[in-house]
C-alpha positions in Angstrom: -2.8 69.2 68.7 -2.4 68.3 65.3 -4.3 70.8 62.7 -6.9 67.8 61.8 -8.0 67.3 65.3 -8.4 71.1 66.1 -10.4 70.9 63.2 -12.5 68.4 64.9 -12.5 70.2 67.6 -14.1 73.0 66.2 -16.6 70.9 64.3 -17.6 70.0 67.9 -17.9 73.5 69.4 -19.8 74.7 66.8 -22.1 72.0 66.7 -22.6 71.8 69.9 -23.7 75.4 70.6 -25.8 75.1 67.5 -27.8 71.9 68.9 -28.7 73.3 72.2 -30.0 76.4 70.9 -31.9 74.8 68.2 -33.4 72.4 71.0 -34.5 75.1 73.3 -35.8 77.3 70.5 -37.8 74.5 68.7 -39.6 72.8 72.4 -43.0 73.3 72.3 -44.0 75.8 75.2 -47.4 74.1 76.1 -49.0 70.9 75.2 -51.2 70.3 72.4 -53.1 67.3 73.2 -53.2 65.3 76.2 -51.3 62.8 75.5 -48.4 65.7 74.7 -46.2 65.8 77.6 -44.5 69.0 78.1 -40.8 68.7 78.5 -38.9 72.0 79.5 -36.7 73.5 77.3 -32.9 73.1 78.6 -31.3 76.5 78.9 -29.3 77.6 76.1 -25.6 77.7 75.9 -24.3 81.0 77.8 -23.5 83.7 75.3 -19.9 83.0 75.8 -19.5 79.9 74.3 -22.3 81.0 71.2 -20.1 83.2 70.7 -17.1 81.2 70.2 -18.6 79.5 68.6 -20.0 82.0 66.2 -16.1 83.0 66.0 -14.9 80.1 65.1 -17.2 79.4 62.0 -16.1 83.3 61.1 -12.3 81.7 61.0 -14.0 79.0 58.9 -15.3 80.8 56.8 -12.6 83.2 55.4 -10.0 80.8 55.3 -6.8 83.1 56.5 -7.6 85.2 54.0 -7.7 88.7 54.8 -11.4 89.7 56.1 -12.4 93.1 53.2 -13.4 96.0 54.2 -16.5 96.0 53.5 -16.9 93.2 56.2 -15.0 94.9 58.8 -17.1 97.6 58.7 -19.9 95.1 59.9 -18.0 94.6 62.7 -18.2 98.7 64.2 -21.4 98.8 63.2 -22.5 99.2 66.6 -19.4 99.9 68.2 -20.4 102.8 71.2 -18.4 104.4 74.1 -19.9 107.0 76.2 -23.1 107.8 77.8 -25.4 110.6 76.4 -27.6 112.9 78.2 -30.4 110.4 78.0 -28.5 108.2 79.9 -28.1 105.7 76.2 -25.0 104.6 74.9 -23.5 106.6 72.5 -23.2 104.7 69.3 -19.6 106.1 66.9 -20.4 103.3 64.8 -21.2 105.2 61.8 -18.0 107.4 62.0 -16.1 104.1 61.7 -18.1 102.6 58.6 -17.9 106.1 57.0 -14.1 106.0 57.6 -13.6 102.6 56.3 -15.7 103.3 53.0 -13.1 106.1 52.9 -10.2 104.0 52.6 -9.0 103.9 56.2 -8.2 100.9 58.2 -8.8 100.6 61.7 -7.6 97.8 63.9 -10.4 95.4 64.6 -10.0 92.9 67.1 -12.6 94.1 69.8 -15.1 95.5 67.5 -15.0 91.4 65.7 -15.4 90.4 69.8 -18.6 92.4 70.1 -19.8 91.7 66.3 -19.4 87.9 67.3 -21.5 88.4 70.9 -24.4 90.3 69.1 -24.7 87.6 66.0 -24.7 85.0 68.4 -27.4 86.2 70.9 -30.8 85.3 71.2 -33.8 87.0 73.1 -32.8 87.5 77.1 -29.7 87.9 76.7 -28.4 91.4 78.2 -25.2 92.4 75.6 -22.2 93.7 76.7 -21.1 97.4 75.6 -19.6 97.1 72.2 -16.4 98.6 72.4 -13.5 99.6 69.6 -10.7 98.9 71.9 -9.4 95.5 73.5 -8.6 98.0 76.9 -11.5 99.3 76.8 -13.2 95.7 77.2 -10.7 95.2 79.9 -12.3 98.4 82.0 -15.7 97.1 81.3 -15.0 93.8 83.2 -12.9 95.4 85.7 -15.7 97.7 86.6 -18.4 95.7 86.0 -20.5 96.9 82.6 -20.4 93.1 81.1 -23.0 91.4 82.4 -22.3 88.2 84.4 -18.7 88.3 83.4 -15.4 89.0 85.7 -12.0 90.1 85.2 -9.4 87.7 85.8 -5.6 88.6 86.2 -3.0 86.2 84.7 -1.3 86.4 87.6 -4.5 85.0 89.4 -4.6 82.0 86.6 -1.2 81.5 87.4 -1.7 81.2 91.1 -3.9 79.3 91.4 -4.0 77.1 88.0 -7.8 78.1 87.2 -7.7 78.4 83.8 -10.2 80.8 81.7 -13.3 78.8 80.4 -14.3 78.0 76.4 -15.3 81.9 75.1 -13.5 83.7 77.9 -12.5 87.0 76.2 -8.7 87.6 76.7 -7.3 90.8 76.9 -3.4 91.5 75.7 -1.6 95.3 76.3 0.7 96.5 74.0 4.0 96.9 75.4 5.3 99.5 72.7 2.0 101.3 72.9 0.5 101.3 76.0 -2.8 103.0 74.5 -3.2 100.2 72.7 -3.9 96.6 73.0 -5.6 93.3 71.7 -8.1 90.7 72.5 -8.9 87.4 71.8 -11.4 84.4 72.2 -10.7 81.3 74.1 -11.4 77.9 72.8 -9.6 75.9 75.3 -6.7 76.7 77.8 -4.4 73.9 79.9 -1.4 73.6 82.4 0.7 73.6 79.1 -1.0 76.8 77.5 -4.3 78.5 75.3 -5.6 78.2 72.3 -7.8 81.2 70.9 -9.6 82.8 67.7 -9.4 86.5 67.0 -10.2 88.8 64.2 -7.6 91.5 63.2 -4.8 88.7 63.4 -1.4 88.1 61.1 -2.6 91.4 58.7 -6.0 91.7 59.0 -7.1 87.9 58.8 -9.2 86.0 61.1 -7.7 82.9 62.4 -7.2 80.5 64.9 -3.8 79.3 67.2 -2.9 76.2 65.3 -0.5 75.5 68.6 -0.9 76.6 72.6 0.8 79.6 73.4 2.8 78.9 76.0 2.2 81.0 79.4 5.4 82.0 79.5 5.0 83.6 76.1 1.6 85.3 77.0 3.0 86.7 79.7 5.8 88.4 77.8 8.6 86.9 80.3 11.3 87.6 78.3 10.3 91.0 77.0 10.9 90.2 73.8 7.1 90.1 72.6 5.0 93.3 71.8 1.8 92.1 73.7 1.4 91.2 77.0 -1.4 88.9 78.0 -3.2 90.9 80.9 -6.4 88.6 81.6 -9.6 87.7 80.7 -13.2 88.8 80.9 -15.0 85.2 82.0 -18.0 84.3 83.0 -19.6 84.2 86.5 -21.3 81.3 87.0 -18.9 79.3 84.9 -16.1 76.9 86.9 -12.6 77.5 85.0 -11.1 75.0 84.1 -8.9 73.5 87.0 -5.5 71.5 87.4 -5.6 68.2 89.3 -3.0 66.0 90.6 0.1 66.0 88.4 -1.6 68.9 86.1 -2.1 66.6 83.7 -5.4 65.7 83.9 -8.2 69.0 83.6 -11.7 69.5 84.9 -13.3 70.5 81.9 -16.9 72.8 82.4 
C-alpha cells in the first residue's frame, strides 16, 4: 500500500469512529413533540477500534518526531499494577511522571496502549488495567482482566488464517530480554501480513508501518530479529478477519 492511500486509509478510520460516536452521543433520548419520532441511537464503535483510532491521529499528530517528555509522562499517568488492601488498583503512575520530570526515560509502548483506550472511552465502557509493560497486557488477556477481549496465539492465527481485527492489541517478547517486550495496535492484518501503530517506536516516536510486516518476520523465523510477535489481545464479540478461497480475497468485520 502506497504511503498516500494508507493515508487515506487512516483518514477513514478516524472518521469513521468519530461519526458513530458523534451520532450516538448527539440522538435525542426522547421525543419532543409528537410529530418527533424517536430513532435509537446505534451503538457506538467498540473501544477497540476508538482507540485505534485515537492512535492513529496521535501518529498524526507528532509527525515521526520524537513524542517529549513531558507528553510521555501523560501516558503513565494512570499506569497501575497490583491490588491494594481495599481490593483497588494500585495506581505507580506518579512514581513514573516523577521519574520522567527527573530526567529518566522509560519505554512507553503499553503505557501509550492504555493512554489511547482511556482518551478514547466514553461512559459504559469498563477499561482495561493500565499497565507499564507489553507482557503484562499479555497476562491480563490471558487470564482474563481485559474486559470482552481474548488472547490469541500467532500460532492460532496461523492455523487457522483468522486474522486479529482493526485495534487488536498485539503483543511482541523480547528475545534478548525475555523480561521485556512490546506491543502494538492493529489497523489492518491479511494472508500477506499487518499493519500497526505504536508509541515508543524507531527512538521514542510514534508511528505507523508504512509496509505489512510479513508473518514470517513477526514471527521471528529466522532468529535474526529481537522481537517475537507472541499474539494479540482482540475482542470477543468481534469476527477476525478471515481467508477465503485463494486467500486473496478477506472478510473484512
Amino acid at each position: 500500500m502506497s504511503p498516500d492511500k494508507l493515508g487515506d486509509l487512516i483518514a477513514d478510520v478516524i472518521a469513521d469512529a468519530a461519526r458513530s460516536v458523534d451520532e450516538y452521543a448527539s440522538l435525542p433520548l426522547h421525543a419532543t413533540s409528537e410529530a418527533d419520532t424517536i430513532r435509537v441511537p446505534p451503538p457506538p464503535p467498540p473501544l477497540s477500534r476508538r482507540t485505534l483510532a485515537f492512535a492513529l491521529a496521535e501518529a498524526e499528530r507528532w509527525g515521526g518526531q520524537v513524542v517529549p517528555q513531558k507528553d510521555v509522562a501523560q501516558y503513565f499517568k494512570t499506569v497501575e499494577r497490583g491490588i491494594g488492601g481495599d481490593g483497588k488498583p494500585i495506581v505507580i503512575g506518579g512514581w513514573f511522571v516523577s521519574e520522567i520530570r527527573k530526567g529518566r526515560r522509560f519505554s512507553h509502548c503499553a503505557a501509550f496502549v492504555g493512554y489511547c483506550e482511556r482518551m478514547a472511552s466514553i461512559d459504559g465502557d469498563v477499561l482495561p488495567p493500565h499497565r507499564a509493560g507489553a507482557l503484562e497486557i499479555m497476562r491480563d488477556a490471558q487470564q482474563g482482566l481485559r474486559p470482552g477481549q481474548k488472547f490469541v496465539s500467532l500460532e492460532e492465527v496461523l492455523d487457522t488464517h483468522s486474522y486479529p481485527h482493526p485495534g487488536a492489541i498485539a503483543i511482541y517478547s523480547n528475545v534478548a530480554a525475555p523480561e521485556r517486550g512490546h506491543t502494538e495496535i492493529n489497523i489492518v492484518a491479511s494472508v500477506h501480513g499487518y499493519r500497526s501503530v505504536g508509541g515508543n517506536e524507531q527512538g521514542g516516536r510514534c508511528i505507523v508501518d508504512v509496509e505489512p510486516i510479513p508473518w514470517s518476520k513477526a514471527a521471528n523465523a529466522d532468529g535474526s530479529q529481537r522481537l517475537k510477535l507472541e499474539g494479540w489481545s482482540v475482542d470477543e464479540e468481534l469476527p477476525p478477519t478471515r481467508r477465503t478461497g485463494s486467500g486473496e480475497h478477506l472478510q473484512v468485520p
